[in-house]
NUMI-835576 format. One line per field, with one value per atom (N, C-alpha, C): y, x, z; residue in one letter; residue number from 0; atom name. Coordinates in steps of 0.001 Angstrom, whole numbers, always signed. Example, Ala and Ser with C-alpha at 12.3 -4.5 7.8 and 13.67 -1.06 7.14 Angstrom:
yy c(-5690, -4500, -3300, -2250, -1060, +30)
xx c(+13190, +12300, +13200, +12850, +13670, +12900)
zz c(+7800, +7800, +7800, +7080, +7140, +7870)
aa c(A, A, A, S, S, S)
i c(0, 0, 0, 1, 1, 1)
at c(N, CA, C, N, CA, C)
//
This chain:
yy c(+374, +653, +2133, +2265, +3954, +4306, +5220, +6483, +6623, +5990, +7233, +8365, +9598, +10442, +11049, +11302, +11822, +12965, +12977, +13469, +14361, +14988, +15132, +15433, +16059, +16135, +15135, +14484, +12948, +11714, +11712, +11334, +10301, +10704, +9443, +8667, +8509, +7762, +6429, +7045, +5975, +5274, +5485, +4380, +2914, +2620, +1079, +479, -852, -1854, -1141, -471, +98, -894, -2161, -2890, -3838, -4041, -4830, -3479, -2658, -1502, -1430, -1034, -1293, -2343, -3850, -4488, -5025, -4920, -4950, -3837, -2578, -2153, -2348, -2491, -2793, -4461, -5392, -6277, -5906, -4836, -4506, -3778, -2718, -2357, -3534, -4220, -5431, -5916, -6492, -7427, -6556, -5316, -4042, -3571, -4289, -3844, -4365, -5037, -5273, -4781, -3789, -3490, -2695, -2213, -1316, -402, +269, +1642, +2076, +774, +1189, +948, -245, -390, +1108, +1384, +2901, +4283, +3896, +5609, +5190, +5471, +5197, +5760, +6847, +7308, +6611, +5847, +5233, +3533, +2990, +2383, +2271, +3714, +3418, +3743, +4669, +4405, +2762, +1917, +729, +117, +351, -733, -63, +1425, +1446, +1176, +998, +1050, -656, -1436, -3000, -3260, -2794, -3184, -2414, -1606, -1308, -2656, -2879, -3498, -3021, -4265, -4255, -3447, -3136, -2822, -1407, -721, +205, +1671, +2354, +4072, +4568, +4639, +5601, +7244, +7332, +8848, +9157, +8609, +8830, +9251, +11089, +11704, +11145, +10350, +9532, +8419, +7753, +6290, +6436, +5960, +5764, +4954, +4879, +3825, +4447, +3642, +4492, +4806, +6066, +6440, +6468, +6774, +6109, +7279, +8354, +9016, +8672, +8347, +8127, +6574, +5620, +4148, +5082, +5842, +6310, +6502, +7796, +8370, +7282, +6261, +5568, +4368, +4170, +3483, +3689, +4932, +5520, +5158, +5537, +5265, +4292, +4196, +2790, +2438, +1138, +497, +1430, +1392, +1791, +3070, +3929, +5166, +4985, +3653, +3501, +4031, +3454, +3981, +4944, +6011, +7301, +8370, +8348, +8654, +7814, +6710, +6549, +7614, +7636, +8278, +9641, +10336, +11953, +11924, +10739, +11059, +10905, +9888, +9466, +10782, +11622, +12617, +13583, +13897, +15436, +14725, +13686, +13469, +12962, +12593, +12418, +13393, +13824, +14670, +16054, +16357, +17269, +16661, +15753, +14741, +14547, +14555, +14482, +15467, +16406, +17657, +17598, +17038, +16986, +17612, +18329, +19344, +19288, +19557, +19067, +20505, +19820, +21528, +21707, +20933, +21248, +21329, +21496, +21014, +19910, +18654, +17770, +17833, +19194, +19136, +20538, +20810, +22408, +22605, +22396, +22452, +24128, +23948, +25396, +24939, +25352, +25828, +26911, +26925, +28126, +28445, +29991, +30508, +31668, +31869, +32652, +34098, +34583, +35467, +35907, +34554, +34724, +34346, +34003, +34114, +35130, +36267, +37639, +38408, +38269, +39023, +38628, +37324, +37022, +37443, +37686, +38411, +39424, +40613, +41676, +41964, +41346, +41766, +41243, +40099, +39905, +40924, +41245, +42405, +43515, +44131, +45251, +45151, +44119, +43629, +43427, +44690, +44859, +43942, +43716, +42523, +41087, +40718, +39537, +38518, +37432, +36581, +36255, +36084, +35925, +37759, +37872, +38642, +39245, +37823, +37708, +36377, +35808, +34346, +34472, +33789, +33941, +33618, +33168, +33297, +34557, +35316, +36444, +37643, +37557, +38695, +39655)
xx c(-11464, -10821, -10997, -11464, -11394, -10441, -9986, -8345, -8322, -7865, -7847, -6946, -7563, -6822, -6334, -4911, -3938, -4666, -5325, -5835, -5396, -4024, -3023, -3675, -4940, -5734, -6162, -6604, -6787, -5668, -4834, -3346, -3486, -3279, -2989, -3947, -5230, -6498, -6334, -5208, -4818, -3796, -3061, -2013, -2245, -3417, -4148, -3271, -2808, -2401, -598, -327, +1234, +2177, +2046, +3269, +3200, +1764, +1247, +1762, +1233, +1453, +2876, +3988, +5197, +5635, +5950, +6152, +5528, +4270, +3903, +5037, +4705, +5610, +7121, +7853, +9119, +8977, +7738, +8306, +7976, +7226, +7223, +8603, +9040, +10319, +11332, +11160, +12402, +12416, +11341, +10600, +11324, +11436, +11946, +12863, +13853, +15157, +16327, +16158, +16773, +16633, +15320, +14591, +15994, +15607, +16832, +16655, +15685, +15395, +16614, +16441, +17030, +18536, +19009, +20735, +21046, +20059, +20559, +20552, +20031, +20163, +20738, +21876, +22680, +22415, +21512, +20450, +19259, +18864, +17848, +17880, +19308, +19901, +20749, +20973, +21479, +20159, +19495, +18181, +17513, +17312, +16543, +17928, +18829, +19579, +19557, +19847, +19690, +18641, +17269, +16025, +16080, +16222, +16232, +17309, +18314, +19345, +19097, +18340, +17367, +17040, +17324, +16666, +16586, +16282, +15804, +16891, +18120, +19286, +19575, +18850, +19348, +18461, +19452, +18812, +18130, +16736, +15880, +15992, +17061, +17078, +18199, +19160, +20082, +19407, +19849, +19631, +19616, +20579, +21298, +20834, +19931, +19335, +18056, +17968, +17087, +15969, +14986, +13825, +12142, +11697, +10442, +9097, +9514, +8756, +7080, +6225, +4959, +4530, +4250, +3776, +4438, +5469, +5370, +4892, +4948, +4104, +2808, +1848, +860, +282, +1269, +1231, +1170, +2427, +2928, +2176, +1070, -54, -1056, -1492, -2427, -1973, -688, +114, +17, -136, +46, +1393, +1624, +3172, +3742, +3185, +4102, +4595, +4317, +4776, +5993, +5866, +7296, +8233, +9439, +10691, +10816, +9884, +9580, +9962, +8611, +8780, +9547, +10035, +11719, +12564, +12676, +14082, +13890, +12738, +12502, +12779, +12000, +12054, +13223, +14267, +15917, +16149, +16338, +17335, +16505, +15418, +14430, +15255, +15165, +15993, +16896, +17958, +19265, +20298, +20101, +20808, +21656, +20377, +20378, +21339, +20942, +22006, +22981, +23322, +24752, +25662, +24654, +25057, +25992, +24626, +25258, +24016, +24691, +24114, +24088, +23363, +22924, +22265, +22668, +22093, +20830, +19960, +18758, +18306, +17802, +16718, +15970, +16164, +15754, +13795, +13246, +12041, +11843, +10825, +10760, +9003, +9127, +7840, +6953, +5762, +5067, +4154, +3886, +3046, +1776, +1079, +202, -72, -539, -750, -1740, -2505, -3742, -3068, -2462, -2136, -1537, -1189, -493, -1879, -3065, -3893, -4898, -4268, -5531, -4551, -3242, -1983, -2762, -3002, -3188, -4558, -5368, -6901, -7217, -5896, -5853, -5276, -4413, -3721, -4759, -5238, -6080, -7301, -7584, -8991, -8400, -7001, -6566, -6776, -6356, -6490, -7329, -7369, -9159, -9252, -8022, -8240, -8029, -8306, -8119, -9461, -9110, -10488, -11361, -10962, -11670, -12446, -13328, -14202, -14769, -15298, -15969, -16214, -15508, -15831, -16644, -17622, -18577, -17620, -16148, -15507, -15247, -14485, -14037, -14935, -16328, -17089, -17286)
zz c(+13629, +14886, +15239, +16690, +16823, +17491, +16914, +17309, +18718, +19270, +21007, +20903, +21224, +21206, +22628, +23076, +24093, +24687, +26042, +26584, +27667, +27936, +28846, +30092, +30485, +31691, +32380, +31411, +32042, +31991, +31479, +31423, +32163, +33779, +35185, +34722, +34517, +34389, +33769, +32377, +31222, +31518, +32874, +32876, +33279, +33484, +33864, +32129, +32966, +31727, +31146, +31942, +30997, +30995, +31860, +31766, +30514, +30225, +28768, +27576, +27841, +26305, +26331, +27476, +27523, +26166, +27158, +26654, +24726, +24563, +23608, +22718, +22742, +22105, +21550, +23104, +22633, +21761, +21733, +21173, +19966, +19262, +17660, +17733, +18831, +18248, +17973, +18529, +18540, +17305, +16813, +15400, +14362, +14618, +13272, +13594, +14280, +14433, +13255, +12648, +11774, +10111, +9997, +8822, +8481, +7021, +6130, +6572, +7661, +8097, +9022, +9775, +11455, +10882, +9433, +9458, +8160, +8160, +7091, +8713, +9637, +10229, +11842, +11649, +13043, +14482, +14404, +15314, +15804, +15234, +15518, +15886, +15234, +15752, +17271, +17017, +18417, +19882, +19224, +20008, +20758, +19503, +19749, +20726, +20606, +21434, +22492, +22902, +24402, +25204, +24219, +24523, +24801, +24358, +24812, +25805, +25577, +26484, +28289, +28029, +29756, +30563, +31621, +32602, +33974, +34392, +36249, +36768, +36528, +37093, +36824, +35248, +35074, +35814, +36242, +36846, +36096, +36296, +36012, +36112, +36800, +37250, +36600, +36114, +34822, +33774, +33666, +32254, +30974, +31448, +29825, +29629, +30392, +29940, +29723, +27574, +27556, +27434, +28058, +28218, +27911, +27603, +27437, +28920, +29058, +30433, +30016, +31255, +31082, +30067, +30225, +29347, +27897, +27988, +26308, +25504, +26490, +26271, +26024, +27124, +26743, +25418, +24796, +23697, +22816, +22569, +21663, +21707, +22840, +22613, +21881, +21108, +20145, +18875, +18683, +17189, +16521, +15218, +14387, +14975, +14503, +14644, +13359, +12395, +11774, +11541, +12879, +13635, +14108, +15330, +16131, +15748, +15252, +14645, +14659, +13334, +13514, +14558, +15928, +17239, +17661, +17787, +18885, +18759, +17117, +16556, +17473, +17194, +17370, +19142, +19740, +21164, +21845, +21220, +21278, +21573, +20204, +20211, +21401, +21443, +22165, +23944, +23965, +25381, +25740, +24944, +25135, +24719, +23720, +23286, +24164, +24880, +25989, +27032, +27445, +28123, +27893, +26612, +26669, +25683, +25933, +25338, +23990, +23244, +21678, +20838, +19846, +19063, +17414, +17042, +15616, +14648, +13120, +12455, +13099, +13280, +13565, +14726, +15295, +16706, +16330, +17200, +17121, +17328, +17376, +18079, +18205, +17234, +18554, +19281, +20104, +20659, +21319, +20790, +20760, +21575, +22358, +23652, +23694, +23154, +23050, +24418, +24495, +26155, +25517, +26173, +25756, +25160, +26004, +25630, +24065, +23813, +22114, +21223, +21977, +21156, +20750, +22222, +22277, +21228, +21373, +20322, +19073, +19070, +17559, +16861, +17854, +17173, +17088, +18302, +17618, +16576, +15907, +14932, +13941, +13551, +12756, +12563, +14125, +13654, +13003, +13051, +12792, +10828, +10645, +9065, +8193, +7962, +7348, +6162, +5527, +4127, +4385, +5423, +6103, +5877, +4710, +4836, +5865, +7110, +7790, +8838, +8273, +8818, +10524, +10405, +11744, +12105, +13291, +13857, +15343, +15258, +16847, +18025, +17988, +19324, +19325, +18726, +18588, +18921, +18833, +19398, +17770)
aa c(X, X, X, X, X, X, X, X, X, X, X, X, X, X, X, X, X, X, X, X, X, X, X, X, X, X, X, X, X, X, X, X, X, X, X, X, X, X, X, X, X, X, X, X, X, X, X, X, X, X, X, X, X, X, X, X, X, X, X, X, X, X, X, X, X, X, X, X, X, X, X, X, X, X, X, X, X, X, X, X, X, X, X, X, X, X, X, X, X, X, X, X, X, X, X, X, X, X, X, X, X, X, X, X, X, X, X, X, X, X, X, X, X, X, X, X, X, X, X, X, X, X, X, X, X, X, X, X, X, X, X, X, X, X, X, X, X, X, X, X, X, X, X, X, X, X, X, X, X, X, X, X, X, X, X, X, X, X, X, X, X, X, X, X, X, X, X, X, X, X, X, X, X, X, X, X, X, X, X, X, X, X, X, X, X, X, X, X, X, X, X, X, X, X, X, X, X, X, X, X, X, X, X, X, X, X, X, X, X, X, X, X, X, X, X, X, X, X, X, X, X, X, X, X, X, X, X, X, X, X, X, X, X, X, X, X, X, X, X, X, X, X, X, X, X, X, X, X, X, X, X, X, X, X, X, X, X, X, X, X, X, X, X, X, X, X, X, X, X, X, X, X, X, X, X, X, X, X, X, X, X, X, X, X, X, X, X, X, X, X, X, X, X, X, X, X, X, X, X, X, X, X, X, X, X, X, X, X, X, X, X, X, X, X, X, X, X, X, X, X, X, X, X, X, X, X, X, X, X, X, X, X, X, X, X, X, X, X, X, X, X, X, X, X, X, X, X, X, X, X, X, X, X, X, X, X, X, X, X, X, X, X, X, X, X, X, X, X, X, X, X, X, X, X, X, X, X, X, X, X, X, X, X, X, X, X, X, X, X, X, X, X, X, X, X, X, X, X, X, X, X, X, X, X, X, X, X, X, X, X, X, X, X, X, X, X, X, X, X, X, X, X, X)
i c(0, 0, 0, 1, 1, 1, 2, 2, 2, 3, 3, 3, 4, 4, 4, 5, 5, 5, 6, 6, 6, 7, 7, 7, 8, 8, 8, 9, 9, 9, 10, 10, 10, 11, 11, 11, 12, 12, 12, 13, 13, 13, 14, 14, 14, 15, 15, 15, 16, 16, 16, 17, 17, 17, 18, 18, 18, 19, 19, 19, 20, 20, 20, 21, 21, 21, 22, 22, 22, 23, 23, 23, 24, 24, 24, 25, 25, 25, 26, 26, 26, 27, 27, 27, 28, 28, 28, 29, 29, 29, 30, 30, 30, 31, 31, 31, 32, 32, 32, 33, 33, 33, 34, 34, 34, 35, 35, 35, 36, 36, 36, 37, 37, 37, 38, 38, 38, 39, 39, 39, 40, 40, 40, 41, 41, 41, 42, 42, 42, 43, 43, 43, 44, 44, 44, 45, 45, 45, 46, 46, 46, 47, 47, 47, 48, 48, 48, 49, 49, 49, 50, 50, 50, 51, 51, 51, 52, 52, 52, 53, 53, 53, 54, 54, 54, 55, 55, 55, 56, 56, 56, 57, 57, 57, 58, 58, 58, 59, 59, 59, 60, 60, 60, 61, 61, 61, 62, 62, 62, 63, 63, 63, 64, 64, 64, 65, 65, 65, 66, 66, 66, 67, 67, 67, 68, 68, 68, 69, 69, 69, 70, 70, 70, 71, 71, 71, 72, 72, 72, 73, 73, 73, 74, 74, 74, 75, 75, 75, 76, 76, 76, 77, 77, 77, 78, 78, 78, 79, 79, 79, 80, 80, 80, 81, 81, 81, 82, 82, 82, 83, 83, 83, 84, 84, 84, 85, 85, 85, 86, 86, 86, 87, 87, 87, 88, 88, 88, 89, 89, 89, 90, 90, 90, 91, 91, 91, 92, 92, 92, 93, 93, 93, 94, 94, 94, 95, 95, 95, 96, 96, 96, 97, 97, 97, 98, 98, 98, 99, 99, 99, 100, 100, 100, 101, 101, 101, 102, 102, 102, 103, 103, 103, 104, 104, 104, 105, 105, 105, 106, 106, 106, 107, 107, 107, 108, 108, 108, 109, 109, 109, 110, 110, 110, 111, 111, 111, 112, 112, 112, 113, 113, 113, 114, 114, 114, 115, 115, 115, 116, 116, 116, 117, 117, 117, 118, 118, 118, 119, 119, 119, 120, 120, 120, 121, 121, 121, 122, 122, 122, 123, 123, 123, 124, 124, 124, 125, 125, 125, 126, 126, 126, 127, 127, 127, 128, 128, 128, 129, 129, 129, 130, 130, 130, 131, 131, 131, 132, 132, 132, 133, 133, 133, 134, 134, 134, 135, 135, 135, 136, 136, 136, 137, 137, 137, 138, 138, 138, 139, 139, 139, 140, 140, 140)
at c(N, CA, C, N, CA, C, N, CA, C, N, CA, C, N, CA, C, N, CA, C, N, CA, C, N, CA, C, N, CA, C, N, CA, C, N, CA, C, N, CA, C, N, CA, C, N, CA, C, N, CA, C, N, CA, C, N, CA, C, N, CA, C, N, CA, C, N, CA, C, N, CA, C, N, CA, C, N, CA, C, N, CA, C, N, CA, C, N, CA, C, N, CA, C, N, CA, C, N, CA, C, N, CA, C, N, CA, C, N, CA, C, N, CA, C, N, CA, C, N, CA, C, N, CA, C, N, CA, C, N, CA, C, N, CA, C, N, CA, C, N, CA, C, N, CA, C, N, CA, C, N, CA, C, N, CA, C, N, CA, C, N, CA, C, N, CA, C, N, CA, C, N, CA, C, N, CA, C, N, CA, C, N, CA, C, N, CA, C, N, CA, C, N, CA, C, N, CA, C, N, CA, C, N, CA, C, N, CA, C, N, CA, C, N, CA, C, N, CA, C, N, CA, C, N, CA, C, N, CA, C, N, CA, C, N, CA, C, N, CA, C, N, CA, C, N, CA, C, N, CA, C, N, CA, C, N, CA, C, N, CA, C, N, CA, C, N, CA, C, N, CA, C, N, CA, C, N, CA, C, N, CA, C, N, CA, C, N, CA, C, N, CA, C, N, CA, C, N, CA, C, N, CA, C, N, CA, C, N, CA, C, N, CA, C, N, CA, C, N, CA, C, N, CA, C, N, CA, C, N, CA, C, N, CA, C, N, CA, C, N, CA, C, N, CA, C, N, CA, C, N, CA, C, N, CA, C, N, CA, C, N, CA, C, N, CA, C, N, CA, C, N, CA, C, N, CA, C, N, CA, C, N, CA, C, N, CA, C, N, CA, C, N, CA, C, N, CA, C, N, CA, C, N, CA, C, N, CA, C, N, CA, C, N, CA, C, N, CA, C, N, CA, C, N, CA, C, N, CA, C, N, CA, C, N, CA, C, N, CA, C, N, CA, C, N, CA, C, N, CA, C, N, CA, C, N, CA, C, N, CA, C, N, CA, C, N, CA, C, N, CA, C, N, CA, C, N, CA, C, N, CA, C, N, CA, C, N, CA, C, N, CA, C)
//
């Protein structure tokens, strides 16, 4: 089988077929709703049920309801199944939590963004480092 890998530029292109990847998905989440995973972590439990209990009726534009929006069917269309759970749990908390303004030792997520600029920071400091394994790379000049 070959990997598709998440293309975010071309993104819109890949939403042909989302109501099949949708549904497909939630019916593996459903199938593994009862595993020792989901009745040992009450987070992720409570994830899969708000995530099935969505329908025709419920607001999309409610912070607090969660469902799986297209970009993340996208994503969660690349993944083995036996990812799901996993990413529910992480994507549960990265967008509800905020919603309902609940807070945890950790950050549920911390997401890094590179921007060029932290990468010209980062090659001057490397050139400055004369004991630095890396020497000379042909991007770098």
């Amino acid at each position: 089988m070959i990997k598709k890998v998440y293309d975010k530029s071309n993104s819109i292109l890949e939403l042909r077929g989302l109501v099949e990847k949708r549904q497909s998905i939630i019916d593996v989440i459903n199938s593994q709703k009862s595993s020792s995973i989901v009745k040992n972590d009450p987070l992720l439990k409570q994830a899969i049920s708000d995530l099935l209990s969505f329908g025709k009726d419920s607001d999309i534009h409610d912070k607090k309801v969660f469902y799986l929006r297209d970009h993340v069917v996208e994503e969660m269309s690349r993944f083995d199944v036996s990812q799901y759970l996993r990413y529910l749990r992480y994507r549960y908390s990265y967008e509800i939590y905020p919603a309902i303004k609940k807070t945890t030792n950790y950050p549920p997520l911390v997401q890094i963004e590179p921007h060029q600029s932290v990468i010209i920071v980062v090659f001057f400091a490397i050139r400055r480092m004369p004991d630095y394994p890396i020497k000379k790379m042909d991007i770098w000049g």
